[in-house]
PALOTI-423563 format. One record per residue (C-alpha): residue in one letter; x, y, z. Coordinates in steps of 0.5 Angstrom, whole numbers, plus 500, padded with zeros to 3 digits. Example, Ala and Ser with C-alpha at 12.3 -4.5 7.8 and 13.67 -1.06 7.14 Angstrom:
<recs>
A525491516 S527498514 
</recs>
This chain:
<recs>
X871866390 X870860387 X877857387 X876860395 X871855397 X874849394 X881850397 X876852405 X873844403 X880841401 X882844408 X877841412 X877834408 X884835411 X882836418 X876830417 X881825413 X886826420 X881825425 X877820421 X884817422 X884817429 X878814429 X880808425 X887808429 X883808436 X878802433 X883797429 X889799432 X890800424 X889805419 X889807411 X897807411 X897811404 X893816408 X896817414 X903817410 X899823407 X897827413 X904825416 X907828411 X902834411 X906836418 X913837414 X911841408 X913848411 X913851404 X908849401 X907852393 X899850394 X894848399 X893842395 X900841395 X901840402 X897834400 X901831395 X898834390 X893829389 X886830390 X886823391 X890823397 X883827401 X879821398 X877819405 X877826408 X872829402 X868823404 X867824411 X866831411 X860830406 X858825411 X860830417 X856836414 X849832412 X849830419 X849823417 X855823422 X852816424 X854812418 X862815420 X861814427 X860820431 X866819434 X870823428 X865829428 X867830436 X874829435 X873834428 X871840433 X875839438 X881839434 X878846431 X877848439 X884847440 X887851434 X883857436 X887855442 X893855440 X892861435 X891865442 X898862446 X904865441 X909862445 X905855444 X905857437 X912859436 X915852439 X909848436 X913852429 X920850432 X919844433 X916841427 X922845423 X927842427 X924835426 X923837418 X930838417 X931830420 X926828415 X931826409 X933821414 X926819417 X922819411 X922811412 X921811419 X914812420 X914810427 X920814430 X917820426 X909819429 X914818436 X916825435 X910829432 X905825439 X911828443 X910835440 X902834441 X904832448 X909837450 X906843446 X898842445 X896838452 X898844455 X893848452 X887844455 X881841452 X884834452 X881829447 X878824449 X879818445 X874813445 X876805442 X878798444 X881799451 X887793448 X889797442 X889804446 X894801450 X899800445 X905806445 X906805437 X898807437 X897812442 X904815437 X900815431 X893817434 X897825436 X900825432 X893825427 X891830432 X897834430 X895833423 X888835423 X890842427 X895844422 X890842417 X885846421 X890853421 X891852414 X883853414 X884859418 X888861414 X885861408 X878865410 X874858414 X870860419 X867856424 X859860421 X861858414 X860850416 X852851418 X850857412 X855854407 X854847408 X851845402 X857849398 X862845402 X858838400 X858840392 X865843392 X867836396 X862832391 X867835385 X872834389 X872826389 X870827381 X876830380 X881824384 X879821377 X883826372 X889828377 
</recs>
């Protein structure tokens, strides 16, 4: 039970860490590259030994989702911005959406495959595989409904390469939240468990030392 509610926090620091992305891409036009190659990279890994593995198998690499999940859960969004607690239930909303839409599901499965099998000659072209994850998120997930609205600089949000990197973090933090479904998360666990999640994420953070 144990190993369960820590694997349901690294899925939920996965969805945090995106959005946080988001956030950060949304207000600076600019992000934690390491992060964003880490939450990239998540969309891509279609076999994963381990949930961590979808992560690289690093702790470390969730350092900034563990943190604003613990900031998320003892309601001191303020600090974070309130802006990554909004987009972190709206990416939650469309999970369950897509969930219910098999085809969306099965295209959103197909297209990702196909990108992964160009991967080996992507996998230093962030921006053209951003370009292709935010044209996926647009053609599979905005049919959907519940389109996010994000908030930032007017001047930053109007840049292509932003708007690329911004969906394809939302696709990010949806596949990290089907992996939270996946895995036993559910949406009640988040106000009855919440100090649980907040001590396994503490734990975390004390592991990124000894990965």
């Amino acid at each position: 039970m144990t190993k369960k509610y820590y694997n349901i926090t690294l899925a939920l620091a996965g969805i945090c860490q995106a959005t946080y992305l988001v956030q950060q891409l949304a207000r600076y036009g600019h992000c934690n590259t390491d992060a964003l190659k880490i939450s990239l990279n998540s969309l891509l890994n279609l076999n994963p030994s381990s949930l961590l593995n979808i992560f690289g198998e690093k702790v470390s690499n969730l350092h900034f989702g563990l943190v604003a999940l613990i900031a998320l859960l003892n309601g001191r969004d303020q600090e974070l911005g309130t802006e990554v607690t909004k987009y972190t239930m709206s990416v939650m909303v469309l999970e369950r959406k897509l969930r219910r839409t098999q085809k969306a599901a099965i295209d959103l499965a197909n297209r990702i495959h196909a990108v992964n099998k160009q991967h080996a000659n992507l996998a230093n072209e962030q921006d053209i595989l951003c370009g292709l994850m935010a044209e996926i998120y647009l053609e599979v997930i905005s049919p959907l409904g519940s389109r996010i609205q994000v908030t930032g600089s007017g001047e930053i949000l109007k840049n292509i390469q932003v708007q690329n990197k911004i969906r394809a973090m939302l696709l990010a933090g949806i596949r990290a939240a089907v992996l939270w479904q996946q895995i036993g998360g559910r949406h009640w666990q988040l106000m009855w468990l919440r100090q649980r999640f907040i001590h396994e994420s503490k734990l975390a953070l004390k592991l990124e030392n000894i990965d």
